[in-house]
C-alpha positions in Angstrom: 0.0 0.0 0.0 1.4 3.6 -1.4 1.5 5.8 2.0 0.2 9.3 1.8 3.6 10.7 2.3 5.3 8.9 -0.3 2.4 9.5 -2.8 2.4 13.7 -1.9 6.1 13.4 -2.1 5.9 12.0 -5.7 3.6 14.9 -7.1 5.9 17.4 -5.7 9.2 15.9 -6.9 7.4 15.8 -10.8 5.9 19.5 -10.0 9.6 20.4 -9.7 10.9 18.4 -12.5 8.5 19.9 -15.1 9.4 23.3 -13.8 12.8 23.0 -14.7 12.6 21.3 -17.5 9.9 24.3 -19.0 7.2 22.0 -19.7 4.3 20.9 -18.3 2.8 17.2 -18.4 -0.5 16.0 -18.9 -2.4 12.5 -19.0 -3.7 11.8 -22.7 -7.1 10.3 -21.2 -9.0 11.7 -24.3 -9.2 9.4 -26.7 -9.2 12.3 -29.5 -5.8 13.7 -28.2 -4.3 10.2 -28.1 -2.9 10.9 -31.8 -0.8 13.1 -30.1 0.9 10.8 -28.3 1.3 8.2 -31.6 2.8 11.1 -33.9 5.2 11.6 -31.4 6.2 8.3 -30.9 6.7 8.2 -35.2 8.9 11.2 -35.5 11.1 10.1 -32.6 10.9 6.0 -34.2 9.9 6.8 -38.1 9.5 3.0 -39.6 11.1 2.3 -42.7 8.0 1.2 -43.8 6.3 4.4 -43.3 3.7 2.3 -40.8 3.0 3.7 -37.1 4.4 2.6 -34.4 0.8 2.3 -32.3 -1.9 2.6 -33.9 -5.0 5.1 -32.2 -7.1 2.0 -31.8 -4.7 0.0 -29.7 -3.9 3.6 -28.2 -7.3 3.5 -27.1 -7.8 0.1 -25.9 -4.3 0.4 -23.6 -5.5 3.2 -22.1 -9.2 2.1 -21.4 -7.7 -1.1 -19.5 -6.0 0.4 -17.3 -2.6 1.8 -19.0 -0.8 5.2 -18.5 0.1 7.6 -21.6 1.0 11.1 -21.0 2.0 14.4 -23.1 5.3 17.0 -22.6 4.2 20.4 -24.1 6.7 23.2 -24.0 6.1 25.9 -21.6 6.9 28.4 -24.5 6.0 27.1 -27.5 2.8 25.5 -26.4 4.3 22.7 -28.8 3.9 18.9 -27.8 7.4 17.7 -27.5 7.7 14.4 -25.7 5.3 11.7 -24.6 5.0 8.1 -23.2 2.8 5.4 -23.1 2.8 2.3 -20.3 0.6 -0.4 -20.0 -0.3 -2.8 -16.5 1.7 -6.1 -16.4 2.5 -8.4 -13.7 5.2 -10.7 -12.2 6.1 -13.1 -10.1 6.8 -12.8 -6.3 7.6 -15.2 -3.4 4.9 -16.4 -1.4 4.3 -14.9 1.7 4.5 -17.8 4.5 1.4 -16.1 6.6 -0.7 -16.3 3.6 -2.0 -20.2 2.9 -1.6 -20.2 -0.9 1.1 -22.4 -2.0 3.7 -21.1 -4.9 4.9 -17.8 -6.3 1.8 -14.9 -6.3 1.3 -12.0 -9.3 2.6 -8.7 -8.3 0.8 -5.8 -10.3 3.7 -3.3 -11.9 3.0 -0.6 -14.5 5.3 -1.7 -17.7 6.3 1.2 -19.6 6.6 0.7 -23.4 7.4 3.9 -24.6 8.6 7.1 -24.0 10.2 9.6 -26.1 11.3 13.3 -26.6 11.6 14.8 -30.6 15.0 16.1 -31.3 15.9 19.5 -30.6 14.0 20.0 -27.2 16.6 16.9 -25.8 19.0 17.9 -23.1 16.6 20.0 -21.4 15.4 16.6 -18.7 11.9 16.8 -20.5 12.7 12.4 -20.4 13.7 12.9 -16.7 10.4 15.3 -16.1 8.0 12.4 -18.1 9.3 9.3 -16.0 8.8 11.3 -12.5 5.3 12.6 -13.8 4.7 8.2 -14.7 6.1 7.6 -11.1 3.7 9.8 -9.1 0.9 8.7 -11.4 1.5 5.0 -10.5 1.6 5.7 -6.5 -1.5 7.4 -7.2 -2.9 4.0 -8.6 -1.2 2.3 -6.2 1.3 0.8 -8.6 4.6 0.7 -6.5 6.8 -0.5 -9.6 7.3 0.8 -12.9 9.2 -1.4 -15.6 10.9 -0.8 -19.1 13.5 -2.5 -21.3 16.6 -0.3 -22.5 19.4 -0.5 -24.4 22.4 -1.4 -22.4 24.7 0.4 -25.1 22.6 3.7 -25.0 24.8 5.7 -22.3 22.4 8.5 -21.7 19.6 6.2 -21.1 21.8 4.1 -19.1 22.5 7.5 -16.6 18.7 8.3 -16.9 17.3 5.3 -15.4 20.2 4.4 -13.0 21.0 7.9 -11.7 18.6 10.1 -12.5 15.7 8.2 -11.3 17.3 5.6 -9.3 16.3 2.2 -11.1 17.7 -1.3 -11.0 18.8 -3.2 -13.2 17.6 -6.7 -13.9 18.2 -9.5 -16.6 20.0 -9.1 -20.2 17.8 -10.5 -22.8 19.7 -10.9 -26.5 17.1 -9.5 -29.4 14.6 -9.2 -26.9 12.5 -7.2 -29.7 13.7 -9.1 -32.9 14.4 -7.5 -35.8 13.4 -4.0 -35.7 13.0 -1.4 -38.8 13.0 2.2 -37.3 15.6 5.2 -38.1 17.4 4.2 -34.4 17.7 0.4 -34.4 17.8 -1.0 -37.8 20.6 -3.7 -38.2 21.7 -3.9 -35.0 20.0 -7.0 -32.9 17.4 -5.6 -30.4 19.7 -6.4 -27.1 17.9 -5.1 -23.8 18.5 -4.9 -20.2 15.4 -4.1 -17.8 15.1 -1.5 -15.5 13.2 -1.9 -12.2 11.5 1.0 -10.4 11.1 0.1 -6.6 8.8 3.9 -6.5 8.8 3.7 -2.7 12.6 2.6 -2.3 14.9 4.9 -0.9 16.9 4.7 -4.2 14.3 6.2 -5.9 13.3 8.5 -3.3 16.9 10.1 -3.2 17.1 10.4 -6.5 14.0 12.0 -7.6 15.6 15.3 -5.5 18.7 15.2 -7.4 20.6 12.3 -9.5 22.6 10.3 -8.0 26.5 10.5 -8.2 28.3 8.3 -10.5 30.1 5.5 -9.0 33.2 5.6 -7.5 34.9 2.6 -6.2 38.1 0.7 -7.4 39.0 -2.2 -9.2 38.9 -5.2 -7.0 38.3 -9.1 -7.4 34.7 -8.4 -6.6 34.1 -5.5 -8.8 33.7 -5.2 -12.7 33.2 -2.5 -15.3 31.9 -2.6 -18.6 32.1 0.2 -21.1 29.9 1.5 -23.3 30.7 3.7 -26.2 29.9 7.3 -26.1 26.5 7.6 -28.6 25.9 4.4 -30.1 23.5 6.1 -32.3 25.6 7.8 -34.2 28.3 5.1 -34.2 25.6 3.1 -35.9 25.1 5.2 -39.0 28.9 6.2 -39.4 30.5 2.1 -39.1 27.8 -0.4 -38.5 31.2 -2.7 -38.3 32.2 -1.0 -34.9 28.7 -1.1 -33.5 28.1 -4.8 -34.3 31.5 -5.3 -31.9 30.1 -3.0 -29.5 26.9 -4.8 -29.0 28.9 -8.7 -28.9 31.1 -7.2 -26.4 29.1 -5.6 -23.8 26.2 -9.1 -24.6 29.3 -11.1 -23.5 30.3 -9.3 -20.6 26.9 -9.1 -19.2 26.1 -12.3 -19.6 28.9 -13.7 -17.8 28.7 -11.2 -14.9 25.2 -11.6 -14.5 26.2 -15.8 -14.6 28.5 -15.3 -11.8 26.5 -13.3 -9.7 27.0 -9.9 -10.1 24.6 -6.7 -10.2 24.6 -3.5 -11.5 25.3 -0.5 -9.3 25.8 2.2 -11.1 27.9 4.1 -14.1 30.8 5.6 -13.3 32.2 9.1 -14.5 33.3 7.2 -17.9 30.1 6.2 -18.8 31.0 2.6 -17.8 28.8 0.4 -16.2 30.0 -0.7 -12.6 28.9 -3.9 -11.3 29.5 -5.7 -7.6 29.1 -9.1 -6.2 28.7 -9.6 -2.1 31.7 -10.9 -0.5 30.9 -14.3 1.0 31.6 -14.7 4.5 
């Protein structure tokens, strides 16, 4: 259960975020504004195939059941610069030994699908100002977890969801998508990690009133790093060649530090990842 502190807490930490991003954010509820949300979501992933990425039906239909989508419009301009859409999922969690219900039980999380600012109003924490308008949002549905897949290569993502709004992260799944045909990821397999929003945790909490630092801490026999290179993006248009080893080295390196039990803390100052195991005792 959201507490009424944590919930008032929320909407002032996204009041703040909008403020100094200059824009203000609003719920796409109607289902005539919705096409809003779907244009922007094409200009910032234009298919090859000149199709949409969700079309106003489905729109619709993920917002009636339940779902979250949401609109950026510039404080100046008046313009709609950024949105995102999220939809209800659920997972799995231990079984609580007072309840009498044998195996695992479904935990209710918000999964969020998309979210997306157009290009030249970037750099301004519009992204930032979104996700901690979806947070408060989800405490006031008492949601307590938000999750999303990202790109482990994408370095600015990387620093949104770890530092900026305190996430996990959980699981690396190879071409999680499959192929893919929009302007971003064409030819380059669909890797993802998953981020895990605890709302409530004190992670998050910190972090929605002021990212946190990167990570300091040296080398040791308990401590790895795994770089990433600097925009990924662009290094995918100018030599596909030196993208394709970017994405088999960092897929190998997670994959065997996840194997031998280590998690992700944090980036540090070079954009690499840094990840920790617990000393046994």
């Amino acid at each position: 259960m959201v507490t009424d502190g944590v919930l008032s807490d929320g909407w002032r930490a996204a009041e703040r975020a909008q403020e100094r991003a200059g824009v203000s954010i609003k719920t796409l509820d109607d289902p005539n504004e919705q096409v809003i949300g779907a244009r922007i979501f094409d200009r910032v992933w234009p298919l090859g195939s000149g199709a949409t990425n969700v079309t106003t039906n489905l729109f619709r239909a993920l917002i009636h059941s339940g779902g979250y989508a949401s609109v950026a419009v510039d404080s100046g301009s008046g313009a709609s610069v950024g949105a995102a859409l999220a939809v209800v999922g659920r997972h799995r969690v231990a079984q609580d030994d007072a309840l009498d219900k044998p195996g695992p039980l479904w935990h209710t999380h918000l999964h969020s699908h998309m979210a997306g600012v157009l290009d030249g109003y970037r750099n301004r924490s519009i992204g930032t100002a979104i996700k901690l308008h979806q947070r408060a949002w989800a405490l006031s549905q008492d949601i307590d977890t938000i999750v999303w897949s990202f790109d482990p290569l994408v370095r600015r993502n990387a620093w949104l969801n770890l530092h900026k709004l305190g996430t996990e992260v959980r699981g690396y799944e190879p071409n999680f998508y499959g192929d893919m045909d929009d302007a971003i990821n064409a030819g380059d397999p669909s890797d993802r990690v998953f981020a895990w929003w605890l709302l409530d945790s004190d992670r998050a909490v910190v972090a929605a009133d002021g990212a946190l630092p990167a990570f300091d801490v040296r080398d040791a026999e308990n401590v790895r790093r795994i770089k990433t290179p600097e925009d990924i993006v662009d290094l995918r248009r100018k030599s596909p060649s030196e993208a394709a080893n970017w994405r088999t080295m960092v897929r190998t390196e997670f994959l065997e530090a996840f194997a031998a039990g280590f998690s992700v803390a944090g980036l540090d100052a070079n954009g690499s990842y840094v990840l920790m195991r617990e000393t046994k005792k």
